[in-house]
C-alpha positions, 0 to 999 in steps of 0.5 A, spaced: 837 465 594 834 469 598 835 469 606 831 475 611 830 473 618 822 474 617 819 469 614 824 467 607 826 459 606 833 458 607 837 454 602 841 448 603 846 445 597 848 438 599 850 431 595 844 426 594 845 419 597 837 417 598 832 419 592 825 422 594 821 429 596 819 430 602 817 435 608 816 435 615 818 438 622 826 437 624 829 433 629 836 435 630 842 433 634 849 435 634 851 428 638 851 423 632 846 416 633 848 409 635 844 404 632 845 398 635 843 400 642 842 407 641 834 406 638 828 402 639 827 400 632 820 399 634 818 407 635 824 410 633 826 413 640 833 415 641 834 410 648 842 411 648 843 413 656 847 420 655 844 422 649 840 429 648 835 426 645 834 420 649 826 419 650 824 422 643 822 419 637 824 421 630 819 417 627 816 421 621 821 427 623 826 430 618 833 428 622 838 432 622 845 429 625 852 428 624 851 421 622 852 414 625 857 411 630 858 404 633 858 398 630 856 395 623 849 394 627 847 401 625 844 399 619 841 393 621 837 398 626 835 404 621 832 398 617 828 395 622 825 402 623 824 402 616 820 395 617 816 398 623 814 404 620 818 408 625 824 411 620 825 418 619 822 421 614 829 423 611 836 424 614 841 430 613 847 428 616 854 431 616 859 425 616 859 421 612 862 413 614 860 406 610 855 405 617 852 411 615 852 410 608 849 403 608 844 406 613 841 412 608 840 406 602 837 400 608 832 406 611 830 408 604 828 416 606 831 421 602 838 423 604 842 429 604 850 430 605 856 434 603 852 441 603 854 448 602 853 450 609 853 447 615 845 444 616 847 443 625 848 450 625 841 452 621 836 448 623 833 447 628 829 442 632 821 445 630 823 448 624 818 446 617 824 442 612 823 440 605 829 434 603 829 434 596 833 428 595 834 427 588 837 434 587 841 434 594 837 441 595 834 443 602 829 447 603 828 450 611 823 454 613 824 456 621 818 455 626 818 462 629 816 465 621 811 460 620 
């Protein structure tokens, strides 16, 4: 792996949850999402009172986040997202719990977990992200080097 401040990839080694490739602009957080009252299933927008994201939208986002909190609702949430076309394009998460679990597999995006380093403290929100979910590897290249 190859990492210069310049304009490298960064690389990121996780487990796989949800096969498939895709790339996209990071949404990230290091508050961890309620589903059920936490998002409008409908847009994808984070609706929590308190949350840092609240207002925005991780529709066709790579979301990068330490996972799922509240109640087994949440992935009854992230699927209705999924069926309004407002789910993520993928998930990388730090915490794995059966809310999340069964959340990565009902959203059906490419889910990452588990990793070498801590993605929360590498990307940001606005960098380029290619989730590789079948193989677990995540590429990332920062906003400022494209």
């Amino acid at each position: 792996m190859t990492e210069t401040l310049s304009n490298a990839k960064i690389v990121l080694h996780g487990r796989a949850i949800v096969g498939g490739i895709v790339e996209g602009e990071a949404l990230v957080t290091k508050e961890a999402i309620s589903g059920w009252g936490g998002i409008d299933p409908r847009t994808g927008t984070v609706i929590e009172t308190r949350h840092e994201l609240r207002g925005q939208s991780f529709k066709d986002k790579v979301l990068v986040f330490p996972g799922a909190k509240g109640s087994s609702g949440w992935s009854h949430y992230f699927h209705l997202a999924r069926l309004s076309s407002a789910a993520p394009k993928a998930m990388l998460y730090t915490k794995t719990n059966t809310k999340m679990a069964l959340g990565a597999v009902v959203t059906h995006a490419p889910a990452v977990t588990d990793f070498d380093r801590d993605p929360l403290d590498i990307i940001e929100t606005g960098d380029w992200v290619k989730v590789d979910g079948d193989t677990g590897i995540v590429e990332i290249t920062k906003r400022n080097a494209r």
